[in-house]
N, C-alpha and C positions, 0 to 999 in steps of 0.2 A: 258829320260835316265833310263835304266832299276836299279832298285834293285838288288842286287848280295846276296845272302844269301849262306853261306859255312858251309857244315860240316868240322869239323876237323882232326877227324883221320883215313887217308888212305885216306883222299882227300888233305890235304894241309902237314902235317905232319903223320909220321906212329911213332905211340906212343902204337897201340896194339900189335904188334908185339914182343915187348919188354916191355910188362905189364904180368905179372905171373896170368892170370886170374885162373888157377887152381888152385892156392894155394888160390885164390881170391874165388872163388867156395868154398875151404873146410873150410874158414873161415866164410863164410854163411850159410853153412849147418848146423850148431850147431845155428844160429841165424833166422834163416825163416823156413815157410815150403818148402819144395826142389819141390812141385808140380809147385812152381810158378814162377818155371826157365822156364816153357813151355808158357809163355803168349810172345805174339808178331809172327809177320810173320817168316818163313824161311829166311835163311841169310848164307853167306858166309864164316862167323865169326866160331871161333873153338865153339865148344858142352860149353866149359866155358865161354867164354866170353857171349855168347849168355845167357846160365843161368844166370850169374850177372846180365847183362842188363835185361832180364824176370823180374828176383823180383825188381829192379828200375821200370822198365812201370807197371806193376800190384800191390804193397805198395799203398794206400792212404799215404797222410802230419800226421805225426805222430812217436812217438819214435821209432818203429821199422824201418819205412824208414831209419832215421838218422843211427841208428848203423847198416842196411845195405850198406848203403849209405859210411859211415866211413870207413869199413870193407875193401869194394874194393877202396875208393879213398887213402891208405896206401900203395896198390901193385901201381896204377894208379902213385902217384908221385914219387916214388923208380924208374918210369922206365922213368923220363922225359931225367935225362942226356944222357941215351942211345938213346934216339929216334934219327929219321931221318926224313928230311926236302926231304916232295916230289918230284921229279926230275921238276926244272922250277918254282918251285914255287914262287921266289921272281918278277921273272920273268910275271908271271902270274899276279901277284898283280899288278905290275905296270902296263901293259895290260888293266886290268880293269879299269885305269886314276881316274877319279874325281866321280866313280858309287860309290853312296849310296853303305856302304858292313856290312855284321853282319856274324859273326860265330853260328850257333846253335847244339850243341852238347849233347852227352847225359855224357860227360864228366864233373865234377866241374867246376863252375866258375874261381875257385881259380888253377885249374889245369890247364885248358885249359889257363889262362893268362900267366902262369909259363911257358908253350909248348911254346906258341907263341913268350914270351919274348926270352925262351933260343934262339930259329931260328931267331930273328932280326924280327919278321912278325907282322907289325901294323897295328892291325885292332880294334879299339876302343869300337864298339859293339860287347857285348859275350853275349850269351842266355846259360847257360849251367844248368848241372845235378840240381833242385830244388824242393822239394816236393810240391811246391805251385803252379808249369809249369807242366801239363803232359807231360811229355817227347816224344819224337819221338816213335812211328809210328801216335804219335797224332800232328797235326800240331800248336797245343797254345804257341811253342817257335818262331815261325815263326810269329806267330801273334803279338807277346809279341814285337818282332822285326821291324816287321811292324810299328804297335805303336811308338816305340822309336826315329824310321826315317823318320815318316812321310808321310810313301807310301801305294798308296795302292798294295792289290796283285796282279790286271792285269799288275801290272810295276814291276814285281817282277819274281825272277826264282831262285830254290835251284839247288845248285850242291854238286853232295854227291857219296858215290859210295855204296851204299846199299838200300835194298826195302824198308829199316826205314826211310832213306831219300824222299826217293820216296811217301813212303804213308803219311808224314806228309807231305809235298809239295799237296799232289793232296788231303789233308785235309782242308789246310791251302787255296786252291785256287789258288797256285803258281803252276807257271811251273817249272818244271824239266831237268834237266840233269846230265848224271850220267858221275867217271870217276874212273877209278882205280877202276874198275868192276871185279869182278871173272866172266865167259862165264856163260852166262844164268841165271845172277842176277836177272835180270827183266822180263825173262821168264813168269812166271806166272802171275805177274801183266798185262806186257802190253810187247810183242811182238818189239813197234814200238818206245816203250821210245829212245832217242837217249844218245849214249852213247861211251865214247871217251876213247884211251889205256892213252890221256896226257895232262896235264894242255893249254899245247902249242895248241891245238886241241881245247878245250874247249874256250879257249878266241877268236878263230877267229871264231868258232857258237856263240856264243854270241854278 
């Protein structure tokens, strides 16, 4: 029985869409250096949100992560009430029956449980935002995950809808598949990743 690992947002819930990463952006700007918005692969994600996420993967464990870290999870949980629950998602979940499943996000622990809670979605493993985990495009939340469930990674496969997802999956030694893809996410990685427009889709590949 394979291992199911899931990103969070824009795979099971859309909590970015409804996160003010710009204002999340200028309240970093006066706290980091603004060069280290450019670290991590190309993405699909707006110019801001991509920046915040940059100084998260690139920070070392240290005071400065934390009050970047603080900065953006202030816009991040303002926008849980508004988010939305991905078409099929509950759906999905149950789909996957009795698999082993963990969320790992680059989102807070404490946020991402708050997301899930508000949508009704139980899933008891969360890997999230931690200066102690490199975070996604590095695959050590995957790992961390693994760990915690007991599998290894040939019995394992991330589903995410970004090349963050992707390069920590093909880090971590897990297989991939993507979903709620913008066209040619995974272009430059890999041509042949497979990749689905809907949850519904994804549970019968798997």
């Amino acid at each position: 029985m394979r291992t199911v690992f899931l990103d969070l947002d824009r795979t099971l819930v859309d909590l970015q869409s409804f996160t003010d990463y710009d204002a999340a952006w200028a309240d970093l700007r006066g706290l980091v250096d603004p060069a280290l918005a450019d670290a991590g692969p190309a993405t699909g994600w707006s110019s801001s949100t991509r920046a915040c996420m940059g100084v998260i993967a690139s920070l070392p464990d240290g005071d400065e992560w934390r009050r970047a870290s603080s900065a953006i999870e202030r816009h991040e949980t303002a926008a849980i009430g508004r988010s939305t629950a991905m078409p099929g998602v509950h759906q999905f979940l149950a789909d996957l029956g009795d698999r082993p499943r963990a969320v790992i996000t680059l989102l807070p622990e404490t946020v991402a449980r708050a997301t899930l809670a508000h949508h009704g979605l139980d899933i008891e493993v969360v890997v999230g935002r931690d200066p102690r985990v490199r975070p996604k495009p590095a695959g050590d939340g995957l790992r961390r995950a693994l760990e915690q469930l007991g599998s290894p990674a040939s019995h394992a496969v991330m589903v995410g809808d970004s090349t963050w997802d992707a390069l920590a999956a093909l880090d971590a030694g897990v297989a991939f598949v993507g979903v709620h893809a913008p066209a040619g996410e995974f272009a430059a990685l890999d041509p042949a990743v497979p990749s689905y427009p809907s949850l519904a889709e994804v549970a019968q590949a798997l």
